[in-house]
FIROFI-290697 format. One record per residue: residue number from 1; residue in one letter; x, y, z of N, C-alpha, C in turn. Coordinates in nm, 2 decimals, padded with zeros to 4 digits. Layout:
FIROFI-290697
atom resi: NUM, resn: A, n_px: X, n_py: Y, n_pz: Z, ca_px: X, ca_py: Y, ca_pz: Z, c_px: X, c_py: Y, c_pz: Z
...
***
This chain:
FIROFI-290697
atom resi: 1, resn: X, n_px: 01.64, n_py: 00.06, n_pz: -00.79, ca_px: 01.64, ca_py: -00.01, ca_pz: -00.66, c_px: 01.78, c_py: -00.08, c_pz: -00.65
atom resi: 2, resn: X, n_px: 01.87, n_py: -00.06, n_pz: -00.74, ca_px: 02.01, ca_py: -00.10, ca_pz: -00.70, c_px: 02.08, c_py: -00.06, c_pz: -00.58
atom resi: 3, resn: X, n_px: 02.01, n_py: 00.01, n_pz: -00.51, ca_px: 02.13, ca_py: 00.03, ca_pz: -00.39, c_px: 02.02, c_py: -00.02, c_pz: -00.24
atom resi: 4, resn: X, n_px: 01.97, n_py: -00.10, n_pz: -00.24, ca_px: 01.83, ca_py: -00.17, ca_pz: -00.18, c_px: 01.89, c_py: -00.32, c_pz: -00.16
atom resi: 5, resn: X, n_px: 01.95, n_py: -00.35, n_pz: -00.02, ca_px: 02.01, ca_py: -00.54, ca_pz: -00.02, c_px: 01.87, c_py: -00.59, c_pz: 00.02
atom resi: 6, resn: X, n_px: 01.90, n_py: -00.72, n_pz: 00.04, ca_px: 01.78, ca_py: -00.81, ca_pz: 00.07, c_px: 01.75, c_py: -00.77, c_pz: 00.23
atom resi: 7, resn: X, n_px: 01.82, n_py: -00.73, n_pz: 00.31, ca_px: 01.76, ca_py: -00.69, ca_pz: 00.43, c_px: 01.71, c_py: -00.56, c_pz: 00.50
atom resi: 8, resn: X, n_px: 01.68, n_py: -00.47, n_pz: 00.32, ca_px: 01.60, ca_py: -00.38, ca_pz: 00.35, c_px: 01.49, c_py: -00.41, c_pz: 00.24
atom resi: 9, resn: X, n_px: 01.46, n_py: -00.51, n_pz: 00.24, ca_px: 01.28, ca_py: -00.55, ca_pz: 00.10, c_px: 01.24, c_py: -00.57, c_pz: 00.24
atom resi: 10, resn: X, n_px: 01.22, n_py: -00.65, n_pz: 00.36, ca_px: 01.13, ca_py: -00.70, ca_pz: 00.41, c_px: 01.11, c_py: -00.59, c_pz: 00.51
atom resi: 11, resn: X, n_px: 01.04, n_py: -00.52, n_pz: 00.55, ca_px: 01.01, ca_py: -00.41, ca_pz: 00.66, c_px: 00.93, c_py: -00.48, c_pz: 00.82
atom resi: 12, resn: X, n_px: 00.85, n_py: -00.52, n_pz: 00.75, ca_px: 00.78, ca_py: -00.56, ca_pz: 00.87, c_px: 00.67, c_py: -00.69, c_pz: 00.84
atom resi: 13, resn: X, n_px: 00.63, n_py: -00.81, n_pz: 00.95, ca_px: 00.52, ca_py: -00.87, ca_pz: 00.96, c_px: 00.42, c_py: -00.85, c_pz: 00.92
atom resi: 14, resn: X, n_px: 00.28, n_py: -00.92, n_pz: 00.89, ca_px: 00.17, ca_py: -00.85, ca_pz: 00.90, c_px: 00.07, c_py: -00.93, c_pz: 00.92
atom resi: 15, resn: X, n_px: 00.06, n_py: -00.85, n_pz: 01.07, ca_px: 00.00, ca_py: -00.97, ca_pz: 01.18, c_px: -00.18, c_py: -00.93, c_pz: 01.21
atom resi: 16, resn: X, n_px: -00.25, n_py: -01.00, n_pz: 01.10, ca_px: -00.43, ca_py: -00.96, ca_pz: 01.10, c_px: -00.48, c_py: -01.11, c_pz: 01.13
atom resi: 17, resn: X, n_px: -00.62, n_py: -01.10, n_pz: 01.14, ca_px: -00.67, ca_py: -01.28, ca_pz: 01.15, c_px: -00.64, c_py: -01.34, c_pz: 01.07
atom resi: 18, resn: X, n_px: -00.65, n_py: -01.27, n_pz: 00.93, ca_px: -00.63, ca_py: -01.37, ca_pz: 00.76, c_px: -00.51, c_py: -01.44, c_pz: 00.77
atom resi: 19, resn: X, n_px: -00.43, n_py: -01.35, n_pz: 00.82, ca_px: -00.26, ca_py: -01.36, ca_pz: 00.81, c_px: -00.25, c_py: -01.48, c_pz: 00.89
atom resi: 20, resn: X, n_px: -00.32, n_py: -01.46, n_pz: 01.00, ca_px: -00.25, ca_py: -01.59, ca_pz: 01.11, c_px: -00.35, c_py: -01.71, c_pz: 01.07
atom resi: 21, resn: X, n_px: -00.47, n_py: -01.72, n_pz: 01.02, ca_px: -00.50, ca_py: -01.81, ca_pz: 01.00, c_px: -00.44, c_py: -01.88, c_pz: 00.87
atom resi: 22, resn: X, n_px: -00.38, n_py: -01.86, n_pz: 00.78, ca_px: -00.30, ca_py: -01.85, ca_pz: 00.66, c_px: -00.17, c_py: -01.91, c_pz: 00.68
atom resi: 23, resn: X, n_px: -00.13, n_py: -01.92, n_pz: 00.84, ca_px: -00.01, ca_py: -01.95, ca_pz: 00.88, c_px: 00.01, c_py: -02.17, c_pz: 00.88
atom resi: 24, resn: X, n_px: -00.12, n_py: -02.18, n_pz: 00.91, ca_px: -00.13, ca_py: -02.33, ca_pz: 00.91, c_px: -00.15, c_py: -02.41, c_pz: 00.74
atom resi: 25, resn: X, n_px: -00.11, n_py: -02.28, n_pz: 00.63, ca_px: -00.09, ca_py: -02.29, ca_pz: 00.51, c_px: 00.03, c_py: -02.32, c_pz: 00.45
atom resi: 26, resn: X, n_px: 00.12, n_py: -02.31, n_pz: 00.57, ca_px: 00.23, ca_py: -02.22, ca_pz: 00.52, c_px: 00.25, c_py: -02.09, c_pz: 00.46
atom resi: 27, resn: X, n_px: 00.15, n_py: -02.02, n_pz: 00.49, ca_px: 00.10, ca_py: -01.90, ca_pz: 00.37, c_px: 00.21, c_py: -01.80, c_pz: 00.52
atom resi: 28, resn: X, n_px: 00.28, n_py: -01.67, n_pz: 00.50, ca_px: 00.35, ca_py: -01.54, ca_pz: 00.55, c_px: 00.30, c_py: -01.46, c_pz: 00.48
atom resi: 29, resn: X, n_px: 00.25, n_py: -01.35, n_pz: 00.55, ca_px: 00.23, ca_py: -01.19, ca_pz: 00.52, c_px: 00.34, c_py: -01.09, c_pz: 00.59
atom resi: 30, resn: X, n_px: 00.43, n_py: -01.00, n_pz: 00.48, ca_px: 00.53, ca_py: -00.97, ca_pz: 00.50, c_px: 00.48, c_py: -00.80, c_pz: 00.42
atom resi: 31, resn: X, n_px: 00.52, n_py: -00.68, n_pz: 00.50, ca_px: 00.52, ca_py: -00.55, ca_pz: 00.42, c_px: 00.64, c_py: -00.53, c_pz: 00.40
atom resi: 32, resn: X, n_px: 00.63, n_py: -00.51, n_pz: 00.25, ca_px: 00.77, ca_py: -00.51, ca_pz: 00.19, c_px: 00.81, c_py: -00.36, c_pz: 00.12
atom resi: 33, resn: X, n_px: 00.94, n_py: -00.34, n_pz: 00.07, ca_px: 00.99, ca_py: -00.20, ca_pz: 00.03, c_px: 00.85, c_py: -00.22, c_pz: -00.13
atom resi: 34, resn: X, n_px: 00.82, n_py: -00.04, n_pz: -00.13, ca_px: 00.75, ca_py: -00.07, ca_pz: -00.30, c_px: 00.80, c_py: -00.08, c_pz: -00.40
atom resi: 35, resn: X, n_px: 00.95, n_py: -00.09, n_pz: -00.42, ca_px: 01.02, ca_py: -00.10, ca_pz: -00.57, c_px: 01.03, c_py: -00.23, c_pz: -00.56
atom resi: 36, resn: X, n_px: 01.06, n_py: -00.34, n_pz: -00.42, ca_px: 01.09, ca_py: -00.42, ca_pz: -00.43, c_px: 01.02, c_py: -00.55, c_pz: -00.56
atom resi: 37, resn: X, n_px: 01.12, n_py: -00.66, n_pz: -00.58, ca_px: 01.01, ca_py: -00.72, ca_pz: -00.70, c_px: 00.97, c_py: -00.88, c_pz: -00.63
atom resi: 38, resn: X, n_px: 00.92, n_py: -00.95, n_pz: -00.71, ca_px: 00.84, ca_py: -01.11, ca_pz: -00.66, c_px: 01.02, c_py: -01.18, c_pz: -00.64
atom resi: 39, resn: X, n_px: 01.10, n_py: -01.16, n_pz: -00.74, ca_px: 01.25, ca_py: -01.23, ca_pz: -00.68, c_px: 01.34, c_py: -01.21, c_pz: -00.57
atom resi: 40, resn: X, n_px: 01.33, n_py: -01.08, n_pz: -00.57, ca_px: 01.39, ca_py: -01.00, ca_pz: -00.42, c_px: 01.31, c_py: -01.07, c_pz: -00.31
atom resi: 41, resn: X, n_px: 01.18, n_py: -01.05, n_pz: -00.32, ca_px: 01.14, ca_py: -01.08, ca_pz: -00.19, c_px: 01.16, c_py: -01.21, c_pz: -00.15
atom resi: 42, resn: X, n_px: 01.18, n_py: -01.34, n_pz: -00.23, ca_px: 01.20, ca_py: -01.43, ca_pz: -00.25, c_px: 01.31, c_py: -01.47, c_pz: -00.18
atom resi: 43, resn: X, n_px: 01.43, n_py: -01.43, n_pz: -00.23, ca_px: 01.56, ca_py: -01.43, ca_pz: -00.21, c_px: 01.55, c_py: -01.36, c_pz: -00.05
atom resi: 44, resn: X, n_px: 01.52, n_py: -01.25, n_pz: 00.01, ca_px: 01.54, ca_py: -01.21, ca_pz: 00.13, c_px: 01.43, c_py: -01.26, c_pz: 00.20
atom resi: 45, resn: X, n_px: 01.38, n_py: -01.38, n_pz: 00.22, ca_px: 01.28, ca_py: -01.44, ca_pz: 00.29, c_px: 01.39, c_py: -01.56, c_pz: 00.31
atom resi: 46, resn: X, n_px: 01.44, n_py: -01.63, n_pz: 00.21, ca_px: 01.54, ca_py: -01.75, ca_pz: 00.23, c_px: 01.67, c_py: -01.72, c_pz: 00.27
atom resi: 47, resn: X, n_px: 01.71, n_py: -01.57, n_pz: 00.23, ca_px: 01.85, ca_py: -01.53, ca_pz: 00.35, c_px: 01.79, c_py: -01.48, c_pz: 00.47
atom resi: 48, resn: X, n_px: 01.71, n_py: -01.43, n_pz: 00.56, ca_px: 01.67, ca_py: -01.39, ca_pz: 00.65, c_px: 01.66, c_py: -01.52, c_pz: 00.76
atom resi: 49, resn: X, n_px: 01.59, n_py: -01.58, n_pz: 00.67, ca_px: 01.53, ca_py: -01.70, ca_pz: 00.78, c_px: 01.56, c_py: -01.89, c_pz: 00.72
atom resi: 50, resn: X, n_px: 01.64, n_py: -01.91, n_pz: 00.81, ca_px: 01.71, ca_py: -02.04, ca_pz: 00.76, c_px: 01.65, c_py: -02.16, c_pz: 00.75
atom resi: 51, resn: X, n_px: 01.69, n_py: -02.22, n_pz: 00.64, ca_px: 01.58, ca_py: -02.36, ca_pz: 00.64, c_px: 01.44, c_py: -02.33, c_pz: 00.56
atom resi: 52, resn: X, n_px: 01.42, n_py: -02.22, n_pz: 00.50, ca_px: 01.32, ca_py: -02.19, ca_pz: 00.45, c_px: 01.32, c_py: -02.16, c_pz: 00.29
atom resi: 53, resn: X, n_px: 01.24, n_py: -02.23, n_pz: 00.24, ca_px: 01.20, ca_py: -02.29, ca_pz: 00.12, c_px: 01.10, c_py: -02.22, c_pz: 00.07
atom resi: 54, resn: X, n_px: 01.09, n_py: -02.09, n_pz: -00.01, ca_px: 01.01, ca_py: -02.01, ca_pz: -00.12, c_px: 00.96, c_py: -02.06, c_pz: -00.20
atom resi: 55, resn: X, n_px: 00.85, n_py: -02.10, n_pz: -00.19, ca_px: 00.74, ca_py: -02.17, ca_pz: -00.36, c_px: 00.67, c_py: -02.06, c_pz: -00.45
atom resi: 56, resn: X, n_px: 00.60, n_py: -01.98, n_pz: -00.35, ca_px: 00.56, ca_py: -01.89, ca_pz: -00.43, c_px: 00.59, c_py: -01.76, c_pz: -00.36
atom resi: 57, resn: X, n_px: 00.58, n_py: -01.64, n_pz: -00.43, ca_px: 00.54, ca_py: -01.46, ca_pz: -00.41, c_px: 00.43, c_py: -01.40, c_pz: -00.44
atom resi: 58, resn: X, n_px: 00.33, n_py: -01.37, n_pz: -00.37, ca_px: 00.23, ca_py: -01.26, ca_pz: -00.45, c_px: 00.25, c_py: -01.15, c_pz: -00.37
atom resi: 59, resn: X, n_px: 00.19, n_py: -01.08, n_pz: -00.47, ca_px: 00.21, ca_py: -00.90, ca_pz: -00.39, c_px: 00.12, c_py: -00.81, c_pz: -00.45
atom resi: 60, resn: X, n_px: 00.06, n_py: -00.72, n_pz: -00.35, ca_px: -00.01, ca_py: -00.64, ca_pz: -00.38, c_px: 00.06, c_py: -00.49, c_pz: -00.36
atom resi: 61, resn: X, n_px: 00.01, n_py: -00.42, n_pz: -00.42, ca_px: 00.02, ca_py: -00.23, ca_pz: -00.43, c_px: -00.06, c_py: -00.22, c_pz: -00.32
atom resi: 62, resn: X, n_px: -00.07, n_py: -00.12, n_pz: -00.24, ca_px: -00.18, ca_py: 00.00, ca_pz: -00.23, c_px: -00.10, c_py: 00.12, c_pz: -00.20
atom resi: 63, resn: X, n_px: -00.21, n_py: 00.21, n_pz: -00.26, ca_px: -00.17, ca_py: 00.34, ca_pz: -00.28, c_px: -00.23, c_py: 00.39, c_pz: -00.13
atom resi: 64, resn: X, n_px: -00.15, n_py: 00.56, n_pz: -00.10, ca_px: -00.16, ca_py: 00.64, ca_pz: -00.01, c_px: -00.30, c_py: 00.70, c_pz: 00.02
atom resi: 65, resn: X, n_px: -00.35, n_py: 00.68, n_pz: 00.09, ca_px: -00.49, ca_py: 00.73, ca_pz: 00.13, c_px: -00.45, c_py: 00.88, c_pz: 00.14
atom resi: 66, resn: X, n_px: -00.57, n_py: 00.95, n_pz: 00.10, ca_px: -00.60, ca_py: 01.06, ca_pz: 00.12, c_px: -00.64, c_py: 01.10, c_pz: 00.31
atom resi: 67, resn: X, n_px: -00.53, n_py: 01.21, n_pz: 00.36, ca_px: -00.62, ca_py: 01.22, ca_pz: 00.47, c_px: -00.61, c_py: 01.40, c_pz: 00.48
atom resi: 68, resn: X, n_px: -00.69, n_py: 01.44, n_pz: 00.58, ca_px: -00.71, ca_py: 01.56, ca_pz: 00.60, c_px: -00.71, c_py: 01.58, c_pz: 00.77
atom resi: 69, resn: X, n_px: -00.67, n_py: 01.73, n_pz: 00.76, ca_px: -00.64, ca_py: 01.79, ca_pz: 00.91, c_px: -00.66, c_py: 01.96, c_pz: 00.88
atom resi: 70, resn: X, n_px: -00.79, n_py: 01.96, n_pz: 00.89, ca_px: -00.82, ca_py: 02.12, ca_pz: 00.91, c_px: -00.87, c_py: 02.12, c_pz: 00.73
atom resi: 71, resn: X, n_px: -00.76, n_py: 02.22, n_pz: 00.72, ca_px: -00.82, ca_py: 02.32, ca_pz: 00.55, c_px: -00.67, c_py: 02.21, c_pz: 00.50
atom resi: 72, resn: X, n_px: -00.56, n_py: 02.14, n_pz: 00.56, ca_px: -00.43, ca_py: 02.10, ca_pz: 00.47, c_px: -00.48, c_py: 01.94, c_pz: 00.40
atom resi: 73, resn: X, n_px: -00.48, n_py: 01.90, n_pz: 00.29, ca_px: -00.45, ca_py: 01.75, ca_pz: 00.24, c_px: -00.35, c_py: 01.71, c_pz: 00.17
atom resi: 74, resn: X, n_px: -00.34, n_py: 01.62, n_pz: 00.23, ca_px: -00.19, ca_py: 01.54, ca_pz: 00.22, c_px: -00.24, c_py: 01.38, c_pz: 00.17
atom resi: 75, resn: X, n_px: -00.15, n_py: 01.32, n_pz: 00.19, ca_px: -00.13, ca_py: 01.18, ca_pz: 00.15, c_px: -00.06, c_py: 01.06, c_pz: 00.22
atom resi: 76, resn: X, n_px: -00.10, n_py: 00.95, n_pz: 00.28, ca_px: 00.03, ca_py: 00.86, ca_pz: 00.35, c_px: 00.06, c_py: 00.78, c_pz: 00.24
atom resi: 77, resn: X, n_px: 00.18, n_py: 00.75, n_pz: 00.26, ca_px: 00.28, ca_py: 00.64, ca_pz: 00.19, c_px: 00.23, c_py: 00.57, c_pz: 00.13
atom resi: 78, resn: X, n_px: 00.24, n_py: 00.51, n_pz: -00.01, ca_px: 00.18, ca_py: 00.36, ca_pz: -00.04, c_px: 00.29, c_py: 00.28, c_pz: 00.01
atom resi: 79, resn: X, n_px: 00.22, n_py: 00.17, n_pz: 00.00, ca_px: 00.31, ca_py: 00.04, ca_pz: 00.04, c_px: 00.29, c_py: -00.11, c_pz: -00.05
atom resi: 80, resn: X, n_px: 00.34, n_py: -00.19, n_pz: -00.02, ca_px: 00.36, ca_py: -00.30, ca_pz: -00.07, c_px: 00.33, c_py: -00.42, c_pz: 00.01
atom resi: 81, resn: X, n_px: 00.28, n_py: -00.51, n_pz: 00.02, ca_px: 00.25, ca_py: -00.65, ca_pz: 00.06, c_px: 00.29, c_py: -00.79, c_pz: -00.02
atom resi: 82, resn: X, n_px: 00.33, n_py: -00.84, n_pz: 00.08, ca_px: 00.38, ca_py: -01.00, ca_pz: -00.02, c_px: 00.33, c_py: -01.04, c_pz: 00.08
atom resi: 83, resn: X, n_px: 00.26, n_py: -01.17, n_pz: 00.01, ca_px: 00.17, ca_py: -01.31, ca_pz: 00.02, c_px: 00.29, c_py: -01.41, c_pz: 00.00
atom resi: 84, resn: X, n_px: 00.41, n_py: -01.47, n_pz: 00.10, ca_px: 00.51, ca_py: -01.55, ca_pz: 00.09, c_px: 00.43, c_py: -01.72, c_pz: 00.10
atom resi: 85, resn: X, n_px: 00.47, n_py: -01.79, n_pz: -00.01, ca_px: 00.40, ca_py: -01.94, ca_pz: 00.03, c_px: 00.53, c_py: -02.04, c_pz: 00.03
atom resi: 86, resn: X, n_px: 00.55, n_py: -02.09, n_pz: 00.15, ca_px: 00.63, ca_py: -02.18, ca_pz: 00.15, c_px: 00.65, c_py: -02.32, c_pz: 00.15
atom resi: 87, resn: X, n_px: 00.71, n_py: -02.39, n_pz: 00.06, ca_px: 00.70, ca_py: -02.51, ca_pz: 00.04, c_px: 00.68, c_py: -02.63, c_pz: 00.12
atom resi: 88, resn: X, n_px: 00.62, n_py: -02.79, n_pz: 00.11, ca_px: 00.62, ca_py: -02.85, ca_pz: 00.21, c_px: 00.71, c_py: -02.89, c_pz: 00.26
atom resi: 89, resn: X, n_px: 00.84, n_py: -02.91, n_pz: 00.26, ca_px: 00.97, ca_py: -02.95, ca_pz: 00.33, c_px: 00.98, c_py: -02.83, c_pz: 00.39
atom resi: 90, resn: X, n_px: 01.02, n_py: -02.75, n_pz: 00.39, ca_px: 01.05, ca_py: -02.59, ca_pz: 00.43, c_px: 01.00, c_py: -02.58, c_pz: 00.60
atom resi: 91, resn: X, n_px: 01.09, n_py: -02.53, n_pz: 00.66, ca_px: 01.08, ca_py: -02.49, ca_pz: 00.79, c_px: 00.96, c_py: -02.36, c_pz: 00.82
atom resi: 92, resn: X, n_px: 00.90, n_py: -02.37, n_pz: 00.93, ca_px: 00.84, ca_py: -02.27, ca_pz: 00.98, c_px: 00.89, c_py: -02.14, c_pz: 00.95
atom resi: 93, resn: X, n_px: 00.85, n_py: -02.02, n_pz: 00.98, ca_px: 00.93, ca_py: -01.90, ca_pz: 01.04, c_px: 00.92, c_py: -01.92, c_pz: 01.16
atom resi: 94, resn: X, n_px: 01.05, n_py: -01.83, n_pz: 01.23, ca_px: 01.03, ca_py: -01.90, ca_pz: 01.36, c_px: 00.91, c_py: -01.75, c_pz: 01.47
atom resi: 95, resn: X, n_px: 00.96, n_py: -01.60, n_pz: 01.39, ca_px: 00.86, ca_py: -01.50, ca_pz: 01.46, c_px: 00.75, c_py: -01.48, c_pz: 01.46
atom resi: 96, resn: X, n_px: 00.66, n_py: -01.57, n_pz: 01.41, ca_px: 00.52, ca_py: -01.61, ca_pz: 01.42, c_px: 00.47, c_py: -01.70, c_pz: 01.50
atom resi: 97, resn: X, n_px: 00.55, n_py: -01.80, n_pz: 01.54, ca_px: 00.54, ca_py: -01.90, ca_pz: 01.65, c_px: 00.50, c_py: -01.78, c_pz: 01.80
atom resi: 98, resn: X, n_px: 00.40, n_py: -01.86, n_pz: 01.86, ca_px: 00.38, ca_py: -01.81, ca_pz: 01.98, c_px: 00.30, c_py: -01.70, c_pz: 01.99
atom resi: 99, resn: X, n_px: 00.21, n_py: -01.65, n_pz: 01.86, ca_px: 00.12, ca_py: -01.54, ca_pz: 01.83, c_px: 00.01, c_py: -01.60, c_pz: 01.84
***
């Protein structure tokens, strides 16, 4: 994962009820690259978005579900999830405001 900066770990939001109710935790749900690791995501959560203070990382795997079309089976992508917890001084994010 050496050729991977911090502004390609974070992919996308991940905008469910758990997530948003999680938000008055400070708790962020973030889909992140799968090589990426708990300090990467860390580091590109506090250069992305300013004022923001990393306490914790958790992260989960999941693997590619099996799916089928006709007689062909194939596979989608696994992916990766981080559980970002941010400290109590630490600023909001600001792209969750207003959801």
């Amino acid at each position: 994962m050496a050729s991977v900066q911090y502004y390609d770990v974070i992919i996308r939001p991940v905008i469910t009820e758990k997530s948003m109710s999680q938000m008055s935790d400070k708790r962020y749900s973030f889909l992140v690259h799968p090589d990426a690791t708990k300090s990467q995501v860390k580091e590109a959560v506090e250069k992305m978005f300013d004022g923001v203070k990393v306490a914790k990382v958790n992260t989960v795997n999941y693997a590619g579900k099996t799916k089928r079309r006709g007689t062909n089976v194939g596979k989608t992508a696994a992916t990766k999830k981080a559980v970002v917890t941010l400290t109590e001084d630490s600023k909001e994010i600001e792209i969750f405001e207003g959801l």
